[in-house]
C-alpha positions, 0 to 999 in steps of 0.5 A: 352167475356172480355176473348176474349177482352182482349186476342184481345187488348193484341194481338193489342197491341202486334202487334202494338209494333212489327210494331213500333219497326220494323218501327222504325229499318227500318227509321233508316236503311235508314238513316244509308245506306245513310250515314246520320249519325252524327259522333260526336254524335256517337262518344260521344255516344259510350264513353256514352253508351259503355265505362262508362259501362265497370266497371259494365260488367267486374265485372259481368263477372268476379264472372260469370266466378268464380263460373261457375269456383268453381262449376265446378273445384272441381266436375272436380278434384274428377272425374279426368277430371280437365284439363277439366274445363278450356274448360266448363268455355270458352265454357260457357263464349264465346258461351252463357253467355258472350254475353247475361249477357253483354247485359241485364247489357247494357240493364239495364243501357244503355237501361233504359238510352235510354228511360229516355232521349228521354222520357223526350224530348217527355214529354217537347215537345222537339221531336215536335221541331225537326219536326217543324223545319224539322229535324227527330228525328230517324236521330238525336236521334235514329241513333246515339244512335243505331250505339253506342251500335252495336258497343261497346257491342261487344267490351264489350263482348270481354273484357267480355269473356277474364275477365270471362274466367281468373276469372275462371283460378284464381279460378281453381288454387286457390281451385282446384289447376288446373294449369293455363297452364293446364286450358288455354291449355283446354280453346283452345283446346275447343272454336275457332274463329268461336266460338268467332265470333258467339258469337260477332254475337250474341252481334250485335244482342243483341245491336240492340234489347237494342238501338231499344226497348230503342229508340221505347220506349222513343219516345212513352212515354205518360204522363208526368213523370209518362210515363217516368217512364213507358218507362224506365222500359217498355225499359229495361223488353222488351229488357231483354225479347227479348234477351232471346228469341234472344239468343235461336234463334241465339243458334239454328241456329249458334250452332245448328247442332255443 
């Protein structure tokens, strides 16, 4: 019996986050069709949220690229196919790895970030004062948190593919002696816009899930500090979690039948 009462409160409250998640997207889809948007605080947000994390993405992309890079080239050269190694390291960057490493360092920090600062609100009542006044959080909180991060984590996966990419064309050169014309010519050769441009899909998609689960957390935080604490890192596990899953579906359905 504790089995099965486990098995069904796990499966309610499973239910219960998907519908408040998806509750939450839908009042903030609303309000972004109508135009009820905040620009300037979407604007600082972006600055807040996208811009102050493009330290910690380059740097990941780069040793991403470098040692897809210094596994592949040296394998590459002894087999004869070095003018290869270019295309891997583009192919892996562009379609999988740019996108989705990019979103869970944003989720780390963007999401976790999210669900601090509108947990704290909930916890010193702050959230219960924009309803009394008549003012909704979702419009003023959520929205323009949410717009920030669709917006600049493309962008940040696009500096992303371009620095893991050249990372892997130094390290080519550097212990397998590839030409970097040669490693270029084969990372075009391989990837396309359309590849570029399902791969920036992808990213759109990874900024709803990390502004949305960081946003439905923070705004469901209950008990004080210690709650804060749990959302936060309840935010930033359930967006890793969910981008993994959306990785896989987005992969099958843009590049299942290439």
């Amino acid at each position: 019996m504790k089995i099965l009462e486990r098995t069904g409160g796990a499966t309610l409250g499973f239910l219960e986050y998907t519908g408040g998640l998806f509750s939450l997207a839908g009042e903030s889809a609303g309000f972004i069709f109508r135009f009820r948007i905040r620009f300037g605080e979407t604007i600082s947000q972006c600055y807040l949220l996208g811009v102050q994390s493009l330290s910690i993405v380059l740097l990941t992309s780069l040793f991403t690229g470098m040692v897809i890079s210094l596994e592949s080239a040296m394998q590459a050269v002894q087999f004869g196919v070095g003018n290869l190694v270019g295309g891997a390291v583009a192919y892996a960057s562009v379609r999988e790895l740019g996108p989705m490493l990019t979103a869970v360092v944003v989720a780390g920090r963007v999401g976790a970030a999210i669900a601090a600062e509108l947990g704290s609100m909930v916890v010193t009542e702050q959230i219960e004062a924009l309803r009394s006044m008549g003012l909704e959080p979702a419009r003023f909180l959520v929205v323009p948190r949410l717009l920030a991060v669709v917006v600049m984590l493309p962008l940040l996966t696009i500096f992303a593919d371009v620095v893991s990419i050249m990372g892997g064309a130094w390290i080519a050169q550097s212990y397998a002696h590839i030409a970097f014309d040669s490693f270029i010519s084969s990372a075009r050769q391989q990837i396309g816009v359309d590849d570029v441009m399902k791969g920036l899909v992808k990213a759109v998609v990874f900024g709803m899930i990390v502004a949305l689960v960081g946003a439905y957390q923070g705004l469901s935080t209950r008990g004080g500090a210690a709650g804060v604490g749990k959302s936060t890192t309840g935010a930033v596990v359930n967006s890793i979690i969910l981008i993994f899953i959306a990785n896989f579906i987005l992969s099958l359905v843009l590049f299942g039948g290439s």
